[in-house]
ChimeraX commands (.cxc) that place a marker at each C-alpha (Angstrom):
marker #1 position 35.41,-73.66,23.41 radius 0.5
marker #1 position 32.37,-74.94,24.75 radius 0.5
marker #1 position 29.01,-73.62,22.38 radius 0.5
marker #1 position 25.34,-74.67,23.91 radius 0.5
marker #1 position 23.83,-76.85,21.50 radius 0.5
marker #1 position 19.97,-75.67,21.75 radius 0.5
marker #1 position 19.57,-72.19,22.64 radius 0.5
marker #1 position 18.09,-71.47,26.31 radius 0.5
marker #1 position 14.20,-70.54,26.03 radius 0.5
marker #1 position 12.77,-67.37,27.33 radius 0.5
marker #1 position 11.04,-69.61,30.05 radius 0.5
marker #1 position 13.92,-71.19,30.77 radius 0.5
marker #1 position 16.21,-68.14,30.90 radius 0.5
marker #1 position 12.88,-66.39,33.14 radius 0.5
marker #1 position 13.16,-69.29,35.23 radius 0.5
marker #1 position 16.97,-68.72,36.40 radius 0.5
marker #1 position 16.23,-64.99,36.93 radius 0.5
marker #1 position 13.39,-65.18,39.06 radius 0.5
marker #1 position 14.80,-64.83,42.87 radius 0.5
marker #1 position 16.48,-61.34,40.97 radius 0.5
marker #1 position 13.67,-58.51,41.52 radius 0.5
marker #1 position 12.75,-55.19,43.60 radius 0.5
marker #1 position 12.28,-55.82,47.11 radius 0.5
marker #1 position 9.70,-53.24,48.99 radius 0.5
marker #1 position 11.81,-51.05,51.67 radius 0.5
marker #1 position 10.15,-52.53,54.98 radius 0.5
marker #1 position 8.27,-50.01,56.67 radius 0.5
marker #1 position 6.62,-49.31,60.12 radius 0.5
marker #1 position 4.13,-47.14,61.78 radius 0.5
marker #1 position 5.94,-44.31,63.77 radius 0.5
marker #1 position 4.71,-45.08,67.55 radius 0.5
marker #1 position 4.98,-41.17,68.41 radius 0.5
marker #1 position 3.09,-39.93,65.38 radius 0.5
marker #1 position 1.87,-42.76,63.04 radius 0.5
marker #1 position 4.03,-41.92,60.03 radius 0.5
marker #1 position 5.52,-44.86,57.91 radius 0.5
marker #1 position 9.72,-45.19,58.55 radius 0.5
marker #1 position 11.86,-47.70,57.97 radius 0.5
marker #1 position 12.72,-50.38,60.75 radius 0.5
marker #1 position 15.23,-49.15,63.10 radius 0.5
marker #1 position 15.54,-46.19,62.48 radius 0.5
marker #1 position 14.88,-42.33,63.34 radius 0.5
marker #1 position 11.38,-41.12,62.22 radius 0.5
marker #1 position 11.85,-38.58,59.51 radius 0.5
marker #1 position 8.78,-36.90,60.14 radius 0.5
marker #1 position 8.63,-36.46,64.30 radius 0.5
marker #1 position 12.72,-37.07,65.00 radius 0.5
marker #1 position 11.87,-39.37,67.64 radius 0.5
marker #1 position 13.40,-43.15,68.31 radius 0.5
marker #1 position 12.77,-45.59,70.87 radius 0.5
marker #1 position 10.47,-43.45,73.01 radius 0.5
marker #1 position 12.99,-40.80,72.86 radius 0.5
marker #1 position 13.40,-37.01,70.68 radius 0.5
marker #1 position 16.90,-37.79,68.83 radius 0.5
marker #1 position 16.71,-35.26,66.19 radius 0.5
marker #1 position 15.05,-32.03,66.38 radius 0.5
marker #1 position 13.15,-31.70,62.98 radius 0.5
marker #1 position 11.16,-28.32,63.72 radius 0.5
marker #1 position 7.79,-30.12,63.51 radius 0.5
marker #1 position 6.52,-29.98,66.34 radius 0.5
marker link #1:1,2 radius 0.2
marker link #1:2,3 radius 0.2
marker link #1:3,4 radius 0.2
marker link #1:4,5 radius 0.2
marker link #1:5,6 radius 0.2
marker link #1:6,7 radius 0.2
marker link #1:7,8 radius 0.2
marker link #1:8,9 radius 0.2
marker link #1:9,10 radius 0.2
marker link #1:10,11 radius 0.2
marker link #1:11,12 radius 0.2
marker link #1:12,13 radius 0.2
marker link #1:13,14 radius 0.2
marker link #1:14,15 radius 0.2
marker link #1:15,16 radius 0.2
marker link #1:16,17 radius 0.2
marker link #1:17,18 radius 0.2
marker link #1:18,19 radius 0.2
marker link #1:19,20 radius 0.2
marker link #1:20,21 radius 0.2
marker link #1:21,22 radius 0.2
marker link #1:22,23 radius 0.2
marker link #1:23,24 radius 0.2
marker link #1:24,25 radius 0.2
marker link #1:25,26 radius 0.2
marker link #1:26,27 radius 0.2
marker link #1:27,28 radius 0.2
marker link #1:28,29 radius 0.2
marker link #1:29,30 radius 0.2
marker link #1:30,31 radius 0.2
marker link #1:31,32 radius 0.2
marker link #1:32,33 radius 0.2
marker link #1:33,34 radius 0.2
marker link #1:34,35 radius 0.2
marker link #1:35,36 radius 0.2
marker link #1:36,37 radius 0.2
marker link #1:37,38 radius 0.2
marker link #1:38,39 radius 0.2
marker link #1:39,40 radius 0.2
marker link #1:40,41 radius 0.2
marker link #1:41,42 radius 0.2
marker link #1:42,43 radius 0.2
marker link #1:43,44 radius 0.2
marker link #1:44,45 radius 0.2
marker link #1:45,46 radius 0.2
marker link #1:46,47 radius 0.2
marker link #1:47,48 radius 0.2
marker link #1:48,49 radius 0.2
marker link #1:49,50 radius 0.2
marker link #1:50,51 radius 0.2
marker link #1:51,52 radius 0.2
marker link #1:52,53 radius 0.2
marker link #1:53,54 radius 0.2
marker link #1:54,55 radius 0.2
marker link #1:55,56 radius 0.2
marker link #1:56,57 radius 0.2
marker link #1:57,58 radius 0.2
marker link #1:58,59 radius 0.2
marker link #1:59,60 radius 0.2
view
């Protein structure tokens, strides 16, 4: 069985693991009313998409 003969430094091991992190969700002004919502798809806050009331939310 195959044993490493130096043990892997923390910068070394930090190094390897660096593309694995949080991403931010990518978010967008609402058109309609200016909230933030994610990118394609229905605004939570107004209900609308594309121009166009998909979802009535009570709001307004």
């Amino acid at each position: 069985m195959a044993v490493p003969a130096r043990r892997t430094s923390k910068t070394r091991k930090r190094l390897r693991r660096g593309h694995i992190k949080l991403t931010t969700p990518n978010l967008s002004a609402c058109p309609n009313c200016g909230e933030l919502r994610a990118s394609h798809h229905v605004c939570p806050s107004c209900g609308y998409y594309d121009g166009k009331q998909v979802v009535n939310t009570g709001k307004n």
